[in-house]
N, C-alpha and C positions, 0 to 999 in steps of 0.2 A: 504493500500500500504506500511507497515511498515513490515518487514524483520529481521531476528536473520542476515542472509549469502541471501547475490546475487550471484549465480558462471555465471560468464559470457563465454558460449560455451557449444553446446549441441554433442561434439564430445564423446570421449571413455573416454578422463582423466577428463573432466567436469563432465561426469555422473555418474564414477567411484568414483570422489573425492564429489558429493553430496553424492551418497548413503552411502560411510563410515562416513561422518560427522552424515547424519541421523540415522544409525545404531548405533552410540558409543552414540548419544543424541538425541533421536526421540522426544523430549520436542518443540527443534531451528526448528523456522519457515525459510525455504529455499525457493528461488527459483530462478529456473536454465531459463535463458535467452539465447536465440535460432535465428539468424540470418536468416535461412533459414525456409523451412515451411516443415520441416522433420530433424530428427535428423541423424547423422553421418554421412551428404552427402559427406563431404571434401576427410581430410585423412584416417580417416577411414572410409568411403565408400569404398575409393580407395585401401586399401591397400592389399597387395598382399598376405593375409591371414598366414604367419607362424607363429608360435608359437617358438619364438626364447628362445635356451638354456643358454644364457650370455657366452658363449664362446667367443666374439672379446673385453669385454669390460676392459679396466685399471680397475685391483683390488683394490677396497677401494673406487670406484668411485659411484657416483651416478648412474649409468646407472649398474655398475655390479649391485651393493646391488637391486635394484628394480627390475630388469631383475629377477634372482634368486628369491628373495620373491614372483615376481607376479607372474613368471611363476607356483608357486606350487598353489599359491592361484588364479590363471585361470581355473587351472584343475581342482582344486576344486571344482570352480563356475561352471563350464560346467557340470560335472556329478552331481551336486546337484541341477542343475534347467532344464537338459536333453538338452544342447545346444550339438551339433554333434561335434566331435575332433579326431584327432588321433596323435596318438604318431608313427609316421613313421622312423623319425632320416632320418638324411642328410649326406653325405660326403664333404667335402672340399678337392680340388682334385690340388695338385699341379703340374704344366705341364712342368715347364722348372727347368732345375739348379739352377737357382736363388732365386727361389720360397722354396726353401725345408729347409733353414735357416729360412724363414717366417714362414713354417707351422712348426716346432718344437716350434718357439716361442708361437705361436698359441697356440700348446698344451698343455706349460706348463701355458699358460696364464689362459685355460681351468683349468687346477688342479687346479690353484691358488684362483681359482672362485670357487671352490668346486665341478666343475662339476665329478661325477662318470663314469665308465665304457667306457672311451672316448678308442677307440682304434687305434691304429697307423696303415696304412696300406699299405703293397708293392701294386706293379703293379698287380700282379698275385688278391691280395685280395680284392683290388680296384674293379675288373671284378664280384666277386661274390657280391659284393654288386650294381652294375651299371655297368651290364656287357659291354656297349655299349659306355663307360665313355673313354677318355684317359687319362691315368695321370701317373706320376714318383711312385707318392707316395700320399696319404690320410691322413684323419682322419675322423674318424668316428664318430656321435655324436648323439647318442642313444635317446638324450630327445627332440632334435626338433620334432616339431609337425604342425600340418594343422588346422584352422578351419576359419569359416566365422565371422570376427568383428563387420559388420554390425549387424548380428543375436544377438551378445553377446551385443553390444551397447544397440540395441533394449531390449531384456531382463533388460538392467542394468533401461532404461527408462520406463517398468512396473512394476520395482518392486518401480521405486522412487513416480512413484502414486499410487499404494497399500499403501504406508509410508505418503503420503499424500504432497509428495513433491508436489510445482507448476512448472508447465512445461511452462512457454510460447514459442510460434513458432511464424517466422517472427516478432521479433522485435529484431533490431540492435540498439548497444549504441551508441549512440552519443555526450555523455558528462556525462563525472563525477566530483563533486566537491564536498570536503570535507570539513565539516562546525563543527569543535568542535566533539562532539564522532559521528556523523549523518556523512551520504553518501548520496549524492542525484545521484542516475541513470538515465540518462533519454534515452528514447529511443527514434524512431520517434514516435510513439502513444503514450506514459505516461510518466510519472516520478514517481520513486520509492523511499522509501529510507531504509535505510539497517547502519546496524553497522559494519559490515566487506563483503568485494568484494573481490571472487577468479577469477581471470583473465585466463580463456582458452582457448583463442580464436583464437588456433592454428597460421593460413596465417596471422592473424590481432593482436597476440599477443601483439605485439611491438606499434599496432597504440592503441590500451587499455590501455597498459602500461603509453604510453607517456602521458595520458588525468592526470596521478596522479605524473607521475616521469619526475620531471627537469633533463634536457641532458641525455637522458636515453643513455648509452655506448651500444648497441645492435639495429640491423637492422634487419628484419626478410628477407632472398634474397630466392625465391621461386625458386628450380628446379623441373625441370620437370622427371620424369619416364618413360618411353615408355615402354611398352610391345606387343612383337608377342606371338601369341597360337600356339602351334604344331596343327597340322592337323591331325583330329581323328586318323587314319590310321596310322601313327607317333607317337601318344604317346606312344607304347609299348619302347621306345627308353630311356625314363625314368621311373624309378620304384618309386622314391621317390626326395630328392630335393639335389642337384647338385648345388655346391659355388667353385666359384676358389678362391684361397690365396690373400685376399683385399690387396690392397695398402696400407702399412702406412701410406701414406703423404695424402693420400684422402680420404672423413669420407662419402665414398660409398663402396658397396660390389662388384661391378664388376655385369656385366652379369652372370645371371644364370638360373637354369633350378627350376621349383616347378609344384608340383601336388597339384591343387587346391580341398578343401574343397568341394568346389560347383561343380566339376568335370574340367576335363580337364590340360592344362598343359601349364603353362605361361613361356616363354622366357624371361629374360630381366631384370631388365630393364636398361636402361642406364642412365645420369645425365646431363641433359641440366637445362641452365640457363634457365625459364619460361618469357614471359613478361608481364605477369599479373601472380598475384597471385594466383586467380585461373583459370590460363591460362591451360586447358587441351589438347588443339591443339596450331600445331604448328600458326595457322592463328590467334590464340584469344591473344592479345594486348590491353594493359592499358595503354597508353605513358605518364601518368603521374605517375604512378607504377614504371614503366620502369625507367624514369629518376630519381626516388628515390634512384632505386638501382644502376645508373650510379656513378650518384654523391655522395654515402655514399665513404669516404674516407677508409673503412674497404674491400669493394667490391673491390677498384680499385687494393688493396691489393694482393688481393686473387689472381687474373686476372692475376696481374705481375707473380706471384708464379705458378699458376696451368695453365699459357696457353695452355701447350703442350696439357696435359690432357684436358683441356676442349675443344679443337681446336676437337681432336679426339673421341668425345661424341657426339659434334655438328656434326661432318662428318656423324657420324654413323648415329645422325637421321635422315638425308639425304639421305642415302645411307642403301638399305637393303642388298645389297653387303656385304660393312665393318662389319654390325651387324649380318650376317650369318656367316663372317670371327672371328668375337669374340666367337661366340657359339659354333662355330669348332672346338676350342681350348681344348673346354670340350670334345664334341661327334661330331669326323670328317664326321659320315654319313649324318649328319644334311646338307641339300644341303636348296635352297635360296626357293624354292618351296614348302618344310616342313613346311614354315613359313606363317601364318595369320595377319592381323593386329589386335592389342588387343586395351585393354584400356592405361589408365594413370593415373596416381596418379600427385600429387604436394606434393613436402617436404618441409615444413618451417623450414628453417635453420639459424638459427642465427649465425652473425657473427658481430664481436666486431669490435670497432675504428681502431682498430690494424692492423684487416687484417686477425684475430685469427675465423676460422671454429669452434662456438665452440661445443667441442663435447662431453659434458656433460649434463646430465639436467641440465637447469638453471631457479633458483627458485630465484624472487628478490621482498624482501618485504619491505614493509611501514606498520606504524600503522594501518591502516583503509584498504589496501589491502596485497594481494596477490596475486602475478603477475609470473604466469608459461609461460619463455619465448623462453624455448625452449624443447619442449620433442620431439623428432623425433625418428625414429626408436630406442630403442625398447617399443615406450611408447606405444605400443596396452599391447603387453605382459605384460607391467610393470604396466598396469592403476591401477589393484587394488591397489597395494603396491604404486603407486605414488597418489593414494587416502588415502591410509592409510597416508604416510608423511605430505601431506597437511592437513586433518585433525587435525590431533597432532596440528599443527601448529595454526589452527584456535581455535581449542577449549582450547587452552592459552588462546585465545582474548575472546571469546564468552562464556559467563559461560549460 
């Protein structure tokens, strides 16, 4: 039961950030610890499959630099172990006046990030690329792309037993404590021990985190995603994936249109508070989850600042009315009847004492762990490169 690395989470960036540890040193004995009794169930199971460009992200940030790397080294992986993808490219479709100040910033945000070939578009060229789109004005963004995470998850967890990584399934930690260079894991069935713990454990990050970090400044506050599907009949209405001009003050994209990997074509989603973490219906409730995130001093923060906005997320899930009146915005043919009910995802979103959304990766360490406390969108794109970093990271400690 003795260990080089424990990575605690069997999602995209746990399976991601074992395999590059065992790739740079297939000598380190790993193993990767798994809550559920199947890998990727969470956020990536749920995730709405793009392959995002680094187009929205502050340059120099964590989230551009890894966004950028992973994406070359995703596509990589998929055409070298035959996992399905395509590079479709997306427009971002600005609809009012106010919006067309955002999407230039947009675009140079785009060059900034290195993105190539982004191109600007009128009304008139908007039509050729989503004829059925309404918008002032676009951008066009050549390198997003489609594929299934789950598949690629899975792939990353065969090749970590080829490598001879251990996988276990259904066992959740429930205490860690660190005794001189030793780590003791313990789960509900065993107790491990290990010289370094990388913490992934997406929705539960924060409750990992706290078992090794006094006052830990971050709360992990779960929203939810909604998604409707177009109705077969209806998907000709999009050709590829459809984003209106994000909000700067909110570290969501807005409703939007995507052609799914697996087929089909997902509306949405929108961003409600969840009350459990992995609360995927609006019925499923933790009240003791719930009142965590009442009481975090950072939450109530946020609440004061984004009511309007989240008053009007919550309406919409309510209301398939309001959520076909948001979808309109993009493609007015789109009537209430178009619309299916889909799935949902949960995003774990960290948010600081402060009241701070924060909207960077957040990597927070200690000698004996390492604790990933926040990768939310774009960390399917970014797992390998946010493998690679963690890595780096570890194998300073772990010779």
């Amino acid at each position: 039961m003795n260990y080089d690395i424990i990575v605690i989470g069997g999602g995209i960036v746990g399976l991601a950030t074992a395999l590059k540890i065992k790739t740079s040193n297939p000598f380190l004995k790993i193993l990767l610890l798994e809550k559920e009794n199947e890998l990727a169930k969470h956020q990536t199971g749920n995730n709405s499959g793009v392959i995002h460009s680094g187009l929205y992200y502050k340059p120099g940030s964590l989230k551009a630099k890894n966004c950028i790397d992973g994406y070359h080294l995703l596509v990589d992986f998929c055409k070298e172990n035959d996992v399905p993808f395509e590079l479709c490219g997306k427009v971002v479709v600005a609809t009012d006046e106010h919006e067309l100040p955002l999407l230039e910033n947009l675009f140079l945000r785009g060059q900034q990030n290195g993105l190539q070939q982004l191109k600007k578009l009128n009304k008139e060229e908007l039509k050729e690329y989503e004829p059925h789109v309404n918008g002032l004005q676009g951008i066009h963004v050549p390198q997003t792309g489609i594929v299934d995470y789950k598949r690629v998850a899975e792939k990353y967890g065969q090749l970590l037993r080829v490598k001879e990584v251990e996988i276990n399934l259904g066992e959740r930690v429930i205490n860690i404590q660190i005794a001189g260079s030793s780590v003791q894991v313990m789960t509900q069935k065993q107790s491990y021990s290990t010289k370094l713990i990388i913490n992934c454990a997406g929705l539960y990050s924060d409750k990992v985190a706290s078992m090794t970090v006094k006052d830990l400044n971050v709360k992990i506050i779960p929203f939810r995603g909604e998604y409707y599907k177009l109705r077969k009949e209806k998907e000709y209405l999009v050709k590829n994936l459809i984003y209106p001009v994000p909000d700067p003050n909110f570290p969501f994209l807005g409703v939007h249109f995507t052609r799914m990997a697996k087929g089909g074509v997902e509306a949405g989603p929108n961003a409600v508070l969840a009350f459990k973490r992995e609360g995927y219906r609006k019925s499923d409730i933790s009240f003791s989850e719930l009142a965590e995130t009442l009481a975090w001093p950072g939450f109530q923060k946020v609440v004061s600042k984004y009511w309007r906005t989240g008053f009007g997320e919550m309406y919409r899930s309510f209301s398939k009315a309001s959520f076909t009146k948001a979808l309109q915005k993009l493609i007015p043919e789109i009537e209430e009847s178009d619309l299916v009910e889909g799935g949902a995802g949960v995003r774990a979103q960290a948010c600081d004492r402060d009241g701070g959304l924060v909207d960077d990766f957040l990597i927070i360490e200690k000698e004996r762990v390492i604790n990933v406390c926040n990768a939310p969108s774009p960390a399917a794109t970014s797992s390998l490169a946010i493998g690679e970093t963690i890595s780096a990271l570890a194998l300073n400690r772990v010779k």
